[in-house]
N, C-alpha and C positions, 0 to 999 in steps of 0.2 A: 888754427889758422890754415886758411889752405894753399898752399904753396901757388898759387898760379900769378903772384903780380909781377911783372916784368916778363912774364911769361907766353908764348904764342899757341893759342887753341883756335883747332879747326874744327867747327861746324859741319859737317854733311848730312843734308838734308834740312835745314832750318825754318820747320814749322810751327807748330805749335808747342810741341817741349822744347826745341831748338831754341827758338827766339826767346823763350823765357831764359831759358839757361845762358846764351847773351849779354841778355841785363844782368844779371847775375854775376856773368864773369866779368864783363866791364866794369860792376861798380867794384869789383877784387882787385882791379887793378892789370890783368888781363889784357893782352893784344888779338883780339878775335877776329879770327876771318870766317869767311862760310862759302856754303854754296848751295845755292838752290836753283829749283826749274823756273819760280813763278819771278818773273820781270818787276809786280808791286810788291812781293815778298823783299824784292831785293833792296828797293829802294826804301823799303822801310828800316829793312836793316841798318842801310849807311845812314837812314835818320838816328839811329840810338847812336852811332857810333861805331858801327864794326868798320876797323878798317879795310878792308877788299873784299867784295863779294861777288863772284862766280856765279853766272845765269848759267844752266848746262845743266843737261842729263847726266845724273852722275856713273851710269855707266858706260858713259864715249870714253876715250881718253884726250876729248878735246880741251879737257878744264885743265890739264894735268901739267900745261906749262905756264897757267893761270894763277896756281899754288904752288908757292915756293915749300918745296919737300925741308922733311926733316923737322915739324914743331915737337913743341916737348907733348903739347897733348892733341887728341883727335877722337871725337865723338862721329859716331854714326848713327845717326836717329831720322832716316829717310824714312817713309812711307811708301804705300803702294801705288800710289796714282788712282785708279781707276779701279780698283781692289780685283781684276784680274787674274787669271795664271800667269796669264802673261807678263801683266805688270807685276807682279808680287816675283816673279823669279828676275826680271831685269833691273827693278828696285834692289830687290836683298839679294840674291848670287849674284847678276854680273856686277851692281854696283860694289859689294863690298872686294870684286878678283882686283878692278881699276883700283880702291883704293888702296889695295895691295902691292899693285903692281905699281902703283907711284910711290908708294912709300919705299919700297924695294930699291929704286931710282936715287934716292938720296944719299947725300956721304954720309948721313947716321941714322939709324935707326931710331924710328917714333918712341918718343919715351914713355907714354901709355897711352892706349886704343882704348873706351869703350864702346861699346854697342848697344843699344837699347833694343832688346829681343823681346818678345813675349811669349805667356802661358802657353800659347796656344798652342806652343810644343807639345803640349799633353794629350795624349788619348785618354787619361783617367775619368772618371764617374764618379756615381756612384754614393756619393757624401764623401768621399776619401780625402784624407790629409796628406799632403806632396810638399817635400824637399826640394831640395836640388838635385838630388841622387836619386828620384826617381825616374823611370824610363820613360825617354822622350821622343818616342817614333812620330809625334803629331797626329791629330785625330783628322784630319782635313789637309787635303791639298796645299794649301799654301801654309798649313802649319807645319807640312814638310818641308816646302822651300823656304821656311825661317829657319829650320832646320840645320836644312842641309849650309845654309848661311854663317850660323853659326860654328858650323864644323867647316867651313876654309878658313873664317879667322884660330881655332884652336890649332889648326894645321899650317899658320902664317910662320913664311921661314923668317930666323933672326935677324936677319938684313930689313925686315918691316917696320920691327916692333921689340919692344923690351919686352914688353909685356900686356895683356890686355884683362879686361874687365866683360862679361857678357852679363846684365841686367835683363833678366826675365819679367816685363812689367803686369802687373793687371789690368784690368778695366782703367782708361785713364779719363779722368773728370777735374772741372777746375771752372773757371771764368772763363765764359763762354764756348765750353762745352758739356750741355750736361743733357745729354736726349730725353734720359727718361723723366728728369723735369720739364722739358719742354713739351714731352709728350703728353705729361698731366694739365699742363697749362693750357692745353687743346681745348681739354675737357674729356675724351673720349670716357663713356661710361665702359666699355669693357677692350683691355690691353690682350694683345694678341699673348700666346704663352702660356706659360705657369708662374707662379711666383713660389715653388714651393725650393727651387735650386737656389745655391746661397753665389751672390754677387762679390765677387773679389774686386776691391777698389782699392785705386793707388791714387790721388792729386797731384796733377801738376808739379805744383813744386818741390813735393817731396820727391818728385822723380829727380827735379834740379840738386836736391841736397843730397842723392845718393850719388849721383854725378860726380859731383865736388867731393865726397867722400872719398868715390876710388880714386879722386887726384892722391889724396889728401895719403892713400894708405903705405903701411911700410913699406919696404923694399924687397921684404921677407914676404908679400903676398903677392902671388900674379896668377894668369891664366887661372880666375875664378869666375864661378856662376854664381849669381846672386837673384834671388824674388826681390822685388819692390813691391810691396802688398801692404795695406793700413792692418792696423791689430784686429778689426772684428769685422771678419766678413761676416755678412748678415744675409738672410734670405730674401729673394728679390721682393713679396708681397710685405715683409715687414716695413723696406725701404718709401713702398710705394704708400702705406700707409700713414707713415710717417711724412712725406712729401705731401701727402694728400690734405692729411690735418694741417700743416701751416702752409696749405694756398686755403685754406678754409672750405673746402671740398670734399665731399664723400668718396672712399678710397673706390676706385671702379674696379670690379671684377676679372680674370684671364679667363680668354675662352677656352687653355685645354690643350691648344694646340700643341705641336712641337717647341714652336719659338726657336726656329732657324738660325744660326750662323749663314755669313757668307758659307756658300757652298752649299748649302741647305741641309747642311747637320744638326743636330739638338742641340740646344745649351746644356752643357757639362754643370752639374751638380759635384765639384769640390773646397776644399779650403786649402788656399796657399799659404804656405808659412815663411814668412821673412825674418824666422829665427834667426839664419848665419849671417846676413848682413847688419843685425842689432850687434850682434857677439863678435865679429870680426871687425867690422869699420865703426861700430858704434852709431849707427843710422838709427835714430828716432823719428817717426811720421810725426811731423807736427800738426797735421789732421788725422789722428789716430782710429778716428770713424765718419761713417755716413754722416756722422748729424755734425759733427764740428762742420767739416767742408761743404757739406750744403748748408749748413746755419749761415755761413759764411757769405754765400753765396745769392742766400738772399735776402739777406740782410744788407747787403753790398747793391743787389738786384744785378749780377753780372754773370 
């Protein structure tokens, strides 16, 4: 059971894993507030039910007398805006100093933080298998400024936080996000790229269940890093072929290219392992592959 009913959780940045996780915590029983930039984002929210929701840049310190400091829990799952330097360091640094700096402001300290981070930390290649304990200088600009983001909350003083959670996620796909289905759905006969680097996928809502996990963990565990990553990353052209066969479509070709990240880096050839959050919180993907969560997906048509 996870401890959150009666309890107050703050959202920041509540988009697309936000709002899911939401619904989640309000049908837990949950007092959920948020805050986001988008006006209809907000008003969708007080549709499900969140009760107060915060229009505002989360790194002004205008929302800060907007949210009553001190809940027991506080996710930070904002994005980048406009995928920027710019926005990518006022998203993740300055927003997570503010919410530091309001937490800091309270008569108690937040009783868990976490943060929804990503791979992208990694500079690794190469086919390599990566931990958590592997070195995390980020291979790209902004995968430094997640970085360096995640190193002010590790460094948050004890007036913030009890304790916090950083969730390293993979590639995140779900109901109505899924590109490189939509890309096949195009038709294009030949996908920019390669497809021979393996795709680390996480769904949606398993993001939600590890979430609720680190609510969920002992007392005995804090200031941990954790992967969210499904059990079988698979190679991007296997996926695509697979995708290809149930639109009834012949798999289209890469042309070779690099197949660019923002920043115009290469896609990284690794495999994530979410071994310590199976072993430590007990987190099981309940789309534990490609095919469960797109099966899903289209079979749903969502």
């Amino acid at each position: 059971m996870v401890p959150i009913a009666g309890k107050r959780l703050v959202i920041f940045g509540c988009g697309y894993v936000g709002s899911a996780l939401a619904q989640a915590a309000l049908a837990a029983g949950a007092r959920v507030e948020a805050l986001t930039r988008n006006p209809d984002r907000a008003a969708a929210l007080r549709g499900l039910g969140v009760a107060s929701v915060a229009v505002a840049d989360l790194a002004s310190s205008a929302w800060h007398h907007e949210i009553r400091a001190a809940p027991e829990f506080i996710v930070n799952c904002v994005s980048s805006g406009d995928g920027s330097a710019e926005s990518y360091r006022r998203s993740y640094v300055d927003g997570m100093r503010s919410i530091l700096a309001w937490a800091a402001g309270g008569d108690r300290p937040i009783g868990t933080i976490v943060y929804t981070s990503s791979t992208s930390v990694y500079p690794q290649g190469g086919g390599v298998a990566l931990d958590e304990s592997a070195m995390a200088d980020g291979a790209t600009p902004n995968g430094r400024i997640i970085r360096e983001s995640e190193m002010i909350l590790e460094q948050a003083p004890a007036a913030a936080c009890a304790r916090h959670f950083i969730l390293r996620l993979a590639g995140i796909y779900g109901p109505g996000r899924h590109h490189l289905l939509d890309q096949l759905r195009t038709g294009p006969h030949v996908l920019p790229g390669s497809g021979d680097y393996h795709l680390n996928l996480v769904h949606r809502d398993d993001i939600v269940r590890a979430i609720l996990a680190c609510f969920a963990a002992p007392a005995s565990l804090s200031s941990r890093i954790y992967h969210v990553a499904d059990d079988a990353p698979a190679r991007r052209g296997e996926v695509v072929a697979w995708l290809a066969d149930r639109l009834g479509r012949a798999a289209p070709a890469f042309d070779g290219s690099p197949g660019a990240r923002r920043g115009g880096q290469p896609m990284p050839d690794r495999i994530i392992s979410a071994a310590r959050i199976r072993r430590e919180l007990g987190w099981r993907p309940h789309y534990p592959d490609f095919r469960t969560g797109f099966g899903e997906i289209l079979q749903n048509n969502t």
